[in-house]
Backbone as CSV, one residue per row, in Angstrom:
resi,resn,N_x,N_y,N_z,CA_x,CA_y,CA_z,C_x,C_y,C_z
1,UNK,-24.416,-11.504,-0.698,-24.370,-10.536,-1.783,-23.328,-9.465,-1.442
2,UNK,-22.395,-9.186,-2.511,-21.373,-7.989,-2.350,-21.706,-6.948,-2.568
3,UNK,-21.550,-5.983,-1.691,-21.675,-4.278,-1.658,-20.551,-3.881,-2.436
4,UNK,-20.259,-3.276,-3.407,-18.807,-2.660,-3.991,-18.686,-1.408,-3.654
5,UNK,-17.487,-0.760,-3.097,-17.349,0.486,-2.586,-16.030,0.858,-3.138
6,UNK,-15.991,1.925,-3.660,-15.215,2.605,-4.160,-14.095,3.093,-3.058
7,UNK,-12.861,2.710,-3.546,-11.232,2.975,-2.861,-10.931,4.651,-3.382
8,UNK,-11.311,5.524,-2.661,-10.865,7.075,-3.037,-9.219,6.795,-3.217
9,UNK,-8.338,7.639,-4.241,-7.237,7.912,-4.186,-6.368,6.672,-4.197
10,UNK,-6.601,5.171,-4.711,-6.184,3.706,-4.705,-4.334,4.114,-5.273
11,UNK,-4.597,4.534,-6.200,-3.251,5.050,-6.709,-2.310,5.442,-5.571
12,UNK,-2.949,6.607,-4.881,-2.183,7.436,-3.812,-1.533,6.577,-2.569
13,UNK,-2.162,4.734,-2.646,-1.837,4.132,-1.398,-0.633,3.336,-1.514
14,UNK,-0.257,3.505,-3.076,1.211,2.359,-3.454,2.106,2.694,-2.122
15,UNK,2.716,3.119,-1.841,3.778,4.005,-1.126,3.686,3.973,0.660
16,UNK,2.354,3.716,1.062,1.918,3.827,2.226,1.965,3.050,2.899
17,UNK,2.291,1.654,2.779,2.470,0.332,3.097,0.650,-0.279,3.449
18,UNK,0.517,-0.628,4.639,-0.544,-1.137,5.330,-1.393,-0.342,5.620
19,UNK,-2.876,0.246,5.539,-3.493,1.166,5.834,-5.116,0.355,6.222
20,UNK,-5.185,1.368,7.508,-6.866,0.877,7.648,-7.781,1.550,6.519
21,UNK,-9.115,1.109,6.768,-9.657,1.790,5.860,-11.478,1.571,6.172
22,UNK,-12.132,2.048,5.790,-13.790,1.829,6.581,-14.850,1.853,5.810
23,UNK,-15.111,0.649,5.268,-16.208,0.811,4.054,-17.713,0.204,4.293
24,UNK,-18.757,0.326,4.101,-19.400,-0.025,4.511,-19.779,-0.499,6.151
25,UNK,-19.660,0.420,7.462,-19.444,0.269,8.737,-18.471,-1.019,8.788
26,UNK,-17.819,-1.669,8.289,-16.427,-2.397,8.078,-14.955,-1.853,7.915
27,UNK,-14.163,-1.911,9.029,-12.915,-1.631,8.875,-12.070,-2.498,8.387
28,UNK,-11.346,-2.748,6.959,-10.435,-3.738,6.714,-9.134,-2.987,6.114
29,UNK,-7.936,-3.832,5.774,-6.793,-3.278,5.500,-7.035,-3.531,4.338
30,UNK,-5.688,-1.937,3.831,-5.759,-2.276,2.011,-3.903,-1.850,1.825
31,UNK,-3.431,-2.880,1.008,-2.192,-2.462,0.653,-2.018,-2.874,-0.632
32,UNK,-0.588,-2.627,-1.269,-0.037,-2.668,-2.552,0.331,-3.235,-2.489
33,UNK,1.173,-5.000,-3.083,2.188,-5.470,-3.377,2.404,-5.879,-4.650
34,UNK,3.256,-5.664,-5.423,4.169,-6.081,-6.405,3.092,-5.440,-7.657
35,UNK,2.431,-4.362,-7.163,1.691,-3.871,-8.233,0.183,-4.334,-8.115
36,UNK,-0.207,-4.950,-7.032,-1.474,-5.627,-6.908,-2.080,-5.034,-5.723
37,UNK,-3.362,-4.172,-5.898,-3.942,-4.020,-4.244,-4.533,-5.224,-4.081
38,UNK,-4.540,-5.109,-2.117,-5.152,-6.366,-2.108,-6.064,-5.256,-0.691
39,UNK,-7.237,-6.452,-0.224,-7.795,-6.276,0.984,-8.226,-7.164,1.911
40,UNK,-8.021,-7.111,2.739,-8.252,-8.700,4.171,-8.326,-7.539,5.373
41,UNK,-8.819,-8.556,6.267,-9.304,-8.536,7.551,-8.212,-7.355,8.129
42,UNK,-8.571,-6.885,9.354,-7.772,-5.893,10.076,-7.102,-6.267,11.261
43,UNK,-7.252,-7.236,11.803,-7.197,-7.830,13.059,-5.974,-9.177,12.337
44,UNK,-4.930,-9.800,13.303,-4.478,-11.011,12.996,-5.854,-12.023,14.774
45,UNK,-5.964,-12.958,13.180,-6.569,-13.713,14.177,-5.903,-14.952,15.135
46,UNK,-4.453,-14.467,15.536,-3.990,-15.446,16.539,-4.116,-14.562,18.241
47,UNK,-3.706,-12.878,17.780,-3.768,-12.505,19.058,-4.441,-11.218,19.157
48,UNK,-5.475,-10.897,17.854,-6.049,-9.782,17.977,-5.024,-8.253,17.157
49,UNK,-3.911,-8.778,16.698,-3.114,-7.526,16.430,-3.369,-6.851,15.238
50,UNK,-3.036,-5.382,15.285,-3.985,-4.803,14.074,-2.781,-5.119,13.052
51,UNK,-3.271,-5.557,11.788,-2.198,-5.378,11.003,-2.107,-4.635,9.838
52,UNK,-2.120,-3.640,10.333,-2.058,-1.873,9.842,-0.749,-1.425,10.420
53,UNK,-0.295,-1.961,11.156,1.509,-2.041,11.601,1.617,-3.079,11.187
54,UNK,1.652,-3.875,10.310,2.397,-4.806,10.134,3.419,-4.514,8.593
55,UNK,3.475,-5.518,7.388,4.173,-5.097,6.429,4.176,-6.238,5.687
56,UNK,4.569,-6.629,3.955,4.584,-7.638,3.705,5.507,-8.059,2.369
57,UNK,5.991,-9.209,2.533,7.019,-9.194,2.134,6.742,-11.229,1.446
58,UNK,6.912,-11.166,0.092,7.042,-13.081,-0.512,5.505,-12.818,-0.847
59,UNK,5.068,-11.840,-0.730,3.616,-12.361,-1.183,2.877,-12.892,0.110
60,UNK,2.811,-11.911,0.983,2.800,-12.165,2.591,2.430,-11.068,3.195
61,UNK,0.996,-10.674,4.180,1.173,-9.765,5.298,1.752,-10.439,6.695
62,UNK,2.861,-9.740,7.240,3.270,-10.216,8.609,2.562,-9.732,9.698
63,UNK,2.069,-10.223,10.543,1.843,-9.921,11.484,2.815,-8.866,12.603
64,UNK,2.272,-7.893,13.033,3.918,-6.925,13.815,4.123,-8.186,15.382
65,UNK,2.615,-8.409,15.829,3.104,-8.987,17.301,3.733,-10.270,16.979
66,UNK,3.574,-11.059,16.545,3.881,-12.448,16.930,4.753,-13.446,15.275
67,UNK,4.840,-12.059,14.515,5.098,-12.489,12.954,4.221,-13.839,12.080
68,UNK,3.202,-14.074,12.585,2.369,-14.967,11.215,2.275,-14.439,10.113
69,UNK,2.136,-15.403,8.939,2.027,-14.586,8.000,1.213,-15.390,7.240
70,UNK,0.501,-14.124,6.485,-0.957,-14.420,5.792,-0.813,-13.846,4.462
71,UNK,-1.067,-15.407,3.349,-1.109,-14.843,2.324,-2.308,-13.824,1.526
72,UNK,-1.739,-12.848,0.891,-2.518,-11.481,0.305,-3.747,-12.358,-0.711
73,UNK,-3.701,-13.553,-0.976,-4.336,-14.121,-2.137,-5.515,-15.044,-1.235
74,UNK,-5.155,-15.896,-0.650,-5.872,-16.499,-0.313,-5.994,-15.956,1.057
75,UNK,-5.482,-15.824,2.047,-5.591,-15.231,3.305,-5.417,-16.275,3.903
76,UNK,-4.485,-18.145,3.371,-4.081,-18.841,4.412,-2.877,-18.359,4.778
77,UNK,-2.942,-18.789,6.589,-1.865,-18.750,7.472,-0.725,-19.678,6.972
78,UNK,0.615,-19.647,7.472,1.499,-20.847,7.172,0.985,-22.154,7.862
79,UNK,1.018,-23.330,7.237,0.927,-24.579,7.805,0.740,-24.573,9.157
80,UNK,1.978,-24.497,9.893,2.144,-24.605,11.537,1.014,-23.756,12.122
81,UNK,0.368,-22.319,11.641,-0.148,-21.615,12.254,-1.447,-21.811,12.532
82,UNK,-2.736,-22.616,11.296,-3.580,-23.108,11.331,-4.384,-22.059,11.278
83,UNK,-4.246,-20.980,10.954,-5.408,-19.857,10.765,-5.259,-18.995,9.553
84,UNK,-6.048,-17.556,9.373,-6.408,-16.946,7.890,-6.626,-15.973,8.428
85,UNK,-6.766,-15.371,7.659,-7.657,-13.910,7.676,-8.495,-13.859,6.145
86,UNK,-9.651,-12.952,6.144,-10.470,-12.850,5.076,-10.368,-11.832,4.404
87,UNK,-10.239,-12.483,3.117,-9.749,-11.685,1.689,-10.747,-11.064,1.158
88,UNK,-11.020,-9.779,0.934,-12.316,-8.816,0.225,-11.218,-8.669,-1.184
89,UNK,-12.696,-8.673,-1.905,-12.282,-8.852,-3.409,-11.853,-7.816,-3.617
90,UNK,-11.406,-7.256,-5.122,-10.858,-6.110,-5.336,-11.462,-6.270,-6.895
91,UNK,-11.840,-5.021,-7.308,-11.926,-5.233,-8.938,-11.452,-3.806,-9.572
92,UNK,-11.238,-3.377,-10.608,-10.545,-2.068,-11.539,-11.607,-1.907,-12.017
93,UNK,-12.586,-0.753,-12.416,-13.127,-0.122,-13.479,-12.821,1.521,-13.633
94,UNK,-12.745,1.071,-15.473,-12.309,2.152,-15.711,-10.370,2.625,-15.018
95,UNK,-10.417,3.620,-13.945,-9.480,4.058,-13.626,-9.529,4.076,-12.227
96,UNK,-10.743,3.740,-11.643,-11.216,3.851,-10.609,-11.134,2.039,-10.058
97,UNK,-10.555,1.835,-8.364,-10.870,0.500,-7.618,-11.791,0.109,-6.492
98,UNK,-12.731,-0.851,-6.591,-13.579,-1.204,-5.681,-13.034,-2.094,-4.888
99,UNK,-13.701,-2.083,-3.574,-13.449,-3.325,-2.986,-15.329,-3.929,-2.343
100,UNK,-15.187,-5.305,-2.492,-16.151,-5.973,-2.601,-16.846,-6.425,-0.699
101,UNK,-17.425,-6.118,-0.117,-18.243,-5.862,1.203,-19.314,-6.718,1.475
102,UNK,-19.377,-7.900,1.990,-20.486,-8.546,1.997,-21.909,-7.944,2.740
103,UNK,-22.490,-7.999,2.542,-23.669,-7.268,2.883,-24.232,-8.060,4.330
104,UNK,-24.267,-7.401,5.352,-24.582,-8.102,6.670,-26.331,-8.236,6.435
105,UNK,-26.748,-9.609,7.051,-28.073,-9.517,7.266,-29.200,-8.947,7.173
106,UNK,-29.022,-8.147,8.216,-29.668,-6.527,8.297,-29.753,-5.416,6.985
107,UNK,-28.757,-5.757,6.630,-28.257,-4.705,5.660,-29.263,-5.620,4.598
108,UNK,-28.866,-6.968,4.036,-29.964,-7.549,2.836,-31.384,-7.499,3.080
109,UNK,-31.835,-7.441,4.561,-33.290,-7.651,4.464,-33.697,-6.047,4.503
110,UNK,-33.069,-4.938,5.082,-33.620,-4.040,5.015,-33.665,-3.522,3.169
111,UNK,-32.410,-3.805,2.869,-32.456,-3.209,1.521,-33.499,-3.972,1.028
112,UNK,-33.853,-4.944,1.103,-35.014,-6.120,0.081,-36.362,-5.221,0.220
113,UNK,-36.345,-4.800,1.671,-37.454,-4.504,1.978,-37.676,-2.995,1.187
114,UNK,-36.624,-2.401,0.716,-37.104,-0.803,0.111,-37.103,-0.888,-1.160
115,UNK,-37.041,-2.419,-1.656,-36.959,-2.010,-3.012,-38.520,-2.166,-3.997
């Protein structure tokens, strides 16, 4: 089940390139391209590198250490590379953008339990 959490200031991040960000005790990246936010994982999963230095370019985040690159849509790696990173949804309401947080374990049974 998805937690939706509200992106303060989404507008304000066109310009900023790659940015961490911490939603729900989850740190993931959020950037702009070609007019589209997107959000995925924070980490490249070949060598651990944050890619909050990285940048992206074809419809692509690059990796800064080792340059893989991961598409913003699906979060596959190129062919040769054999890996991903994970894509958190994004949705618009109103004027305002969410991004979508899967709800850890803990988090579904405790909430089940208060309701």
């Amino acid at each position: 089940m998805l937690q939706w959490y509200k992106i303060d200031d989404a507008q304000y991040l066109k310009d900023k390139g790659v940015t961490e960000h911490k939603f729900g005790g989850k740190t993931i990246c959020l950037t702009w391209f070609e007019d589209q936010l997107h959000a995925f994982s924070r980490k490249c999963p070949h060598a651990g590198a944050p890619l909050k230095n990285g940048w992206c370019e074809r419809g692509k985040v690059i990796c800064p250490f080792h340059r893989h690159e991961f598409d913003l849509v699906t979060g596959r790696g190129n062919p040769a590379q054999h890996d991903f990173i994970h894509i958190y949804p994004i949705k618009k309401e109103e004027k305002a953008y969410y991004v979508g947080i899967e709800k850890g374990f803990w988090q579904s049974f405790l909430g089940s339990k208060s309701n």
